[in-house]
N, C-alpha and C positions, 0 to 999 in steps of 0.2 A: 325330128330329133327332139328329145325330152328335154325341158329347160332345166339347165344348171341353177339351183337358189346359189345363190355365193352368203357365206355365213361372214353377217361384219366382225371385223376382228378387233376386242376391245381392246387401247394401249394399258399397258400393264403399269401403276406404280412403281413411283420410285424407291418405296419400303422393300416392293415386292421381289424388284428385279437385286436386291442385293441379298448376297448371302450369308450367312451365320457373322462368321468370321469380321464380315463387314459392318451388320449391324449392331455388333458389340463392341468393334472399335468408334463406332460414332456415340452409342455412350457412355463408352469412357472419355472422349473430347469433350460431351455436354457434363459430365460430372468434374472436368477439373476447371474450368471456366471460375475462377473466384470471385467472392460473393461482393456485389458494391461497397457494406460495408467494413472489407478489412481493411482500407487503406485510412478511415477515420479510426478505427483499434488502435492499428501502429502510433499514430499522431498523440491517442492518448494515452496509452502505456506512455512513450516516451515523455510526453508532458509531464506523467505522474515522475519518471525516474528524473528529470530536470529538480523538481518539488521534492524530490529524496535529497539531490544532491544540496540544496540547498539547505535541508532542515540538516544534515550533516556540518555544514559548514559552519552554523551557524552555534550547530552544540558544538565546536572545536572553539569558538570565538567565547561562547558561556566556560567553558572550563578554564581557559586562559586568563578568561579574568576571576574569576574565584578563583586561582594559583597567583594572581597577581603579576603573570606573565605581562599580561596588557591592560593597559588603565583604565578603569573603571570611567566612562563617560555617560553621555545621556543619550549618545546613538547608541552605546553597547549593552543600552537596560533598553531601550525600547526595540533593539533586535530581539531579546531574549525570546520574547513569546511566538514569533513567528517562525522558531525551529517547530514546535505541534502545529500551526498552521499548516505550514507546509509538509511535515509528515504527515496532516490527513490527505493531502493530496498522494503520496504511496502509498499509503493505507487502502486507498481507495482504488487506485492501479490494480494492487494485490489482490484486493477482492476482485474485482471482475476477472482480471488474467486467470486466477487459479482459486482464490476463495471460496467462488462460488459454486465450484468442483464437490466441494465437501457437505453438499446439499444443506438443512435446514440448520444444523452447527454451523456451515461456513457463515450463511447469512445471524444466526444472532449473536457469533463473536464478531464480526464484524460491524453490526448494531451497537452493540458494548463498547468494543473497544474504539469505537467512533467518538461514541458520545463521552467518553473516558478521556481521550484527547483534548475534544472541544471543552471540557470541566476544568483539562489540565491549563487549556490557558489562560483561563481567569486566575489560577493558582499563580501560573509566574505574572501575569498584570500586579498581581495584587505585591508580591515580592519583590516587585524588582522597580516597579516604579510608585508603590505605595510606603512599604516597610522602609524603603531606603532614603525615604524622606521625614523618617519618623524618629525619634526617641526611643532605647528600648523599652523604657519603660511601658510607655504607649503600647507599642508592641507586642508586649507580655499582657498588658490588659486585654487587647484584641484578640490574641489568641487564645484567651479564656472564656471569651463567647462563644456566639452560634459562627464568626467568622472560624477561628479555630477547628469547631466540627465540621464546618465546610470545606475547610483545606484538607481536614483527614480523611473524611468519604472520597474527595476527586482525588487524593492520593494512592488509597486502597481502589478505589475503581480500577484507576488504572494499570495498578499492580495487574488483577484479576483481568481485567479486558486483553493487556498483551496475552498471557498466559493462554488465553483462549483463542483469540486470533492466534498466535504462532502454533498452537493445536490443530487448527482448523488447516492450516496448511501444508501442516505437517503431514494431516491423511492426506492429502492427497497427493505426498512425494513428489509434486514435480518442482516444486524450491526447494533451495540446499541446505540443508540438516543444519549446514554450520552456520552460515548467517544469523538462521530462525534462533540456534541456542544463545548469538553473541546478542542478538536484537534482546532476548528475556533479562539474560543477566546484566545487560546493562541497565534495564529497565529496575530490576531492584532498586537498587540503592536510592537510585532519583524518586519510586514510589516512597520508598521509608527515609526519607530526607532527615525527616527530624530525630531517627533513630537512630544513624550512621555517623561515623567521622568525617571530616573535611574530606579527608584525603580516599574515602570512600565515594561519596558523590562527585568527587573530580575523574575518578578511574571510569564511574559507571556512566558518565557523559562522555570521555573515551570510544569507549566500548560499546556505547549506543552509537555515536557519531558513526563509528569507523561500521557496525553491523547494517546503519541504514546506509551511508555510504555502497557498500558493495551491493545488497538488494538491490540500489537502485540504478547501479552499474551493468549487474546480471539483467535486470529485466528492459533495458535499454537494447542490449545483443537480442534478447530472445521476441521482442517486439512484433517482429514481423513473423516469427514464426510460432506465436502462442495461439491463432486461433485455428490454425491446423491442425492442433492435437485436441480441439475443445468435441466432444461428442457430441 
């Protein structure tokens, strides 16, 4: 009788043994699996809209006292500067969440209008707890120096830095139209301080407060879900 070879039978993979259907449902499990770091994103978006809420409240406490609502003290001049403190902390939310959407524009408004912030609060240091300890006379001499063109460049800087950043965000439509326009015009008047009426830089710290207010309310809700839609 002729010997039978018997062929060994090799175990087939487990790629192998599934089909289509199956192996396309396995990656789309491995595509939705999210990435380690969005749960530090959330933490710092929300950080930044904490730092919004704050620089809001703080330009609600500067307006009331320039209207004389509330008494001019030495805690309420040495809060004044840390409303731009803490608006670069949104600022900076804003860029990563969506600025940086806007390619090589997002990043140099956001450069500008960084360093336009950081300028602006040496402007209120120097105001609020310099001038206010001073004579005007004093005051009129200062501003006729090189401190005077200094407060006018960080003033103009800043004028131009919003305008750019709310630009830069603007392309890339996922913040809302209206915020962006209440966040610019309130930005005037406080840019052109020295050009304006009282009663004009009291509306445009309004109007700033209340614009960065809501940004930083919006981007609190959408925290968890801004790096889902990032490409």
């Amino acid at each position: 009788m002729p010997a039978r070879n018997a062929e060994p039978r090799h175990p087939q993979s487990l790629t192998s043994s599934q089909g289509p259907a199956e192996e396309h449902q396995h990656k789309e499990n491995f595509r939705t699996v999210p990435a380690s770091g969005a749960l530090p994103s959330v933490k710092l978006y929300r950080l930044a809209s904490v730092a919004g809420m704050g620089s809001a409240l703080i330009l609600l406490v500067n307006a009331a006292k320039r209207s004389a609502l509330i008494a001019t003290t030495d805690l309420t001049q040495l809060l004044a500067p840390l409303a731009e403190i803490l608006a670069l902390g949104l600022v900076v939310g804003l860029f990563l969440a969506f600025g940086r959407r806007a390619g090589l524009l997002g990043t140099i408004a956001f450069i500008v209008n960084f360093f336009a912030l950081a300028s602006l609060v040496g402007v209120e240091v120097v105001i609020n707890l310099v001038f206010s300890k001073l004579p005007l006379t004093t005051i009129i001499d200062l501003r006729a120096g090189p401190l005077g063109l200094a407060l006018a460049v960080s003033s103009f800087l800043f004028l131009f830095g919003t305008l750019a950043f709310v630009i830069s965000l603007a392309v890339g439509r996922a913040v809302p139209r209206i915020q962006l326009a209440l966040y610019f015009i309130g930005a005037v008047p406080i840019a052109l301080r020295a050009f304006v009426p009282e009663w004009a830089l009291d509306l445009g710290l309004v109007i700033l407060a209340t614009a960065i207010a809501w940004l930083a309310g919006w981007l609190w809700i959408r925290a968890s879900t801004v790096d889902e839609f990032r490409p």
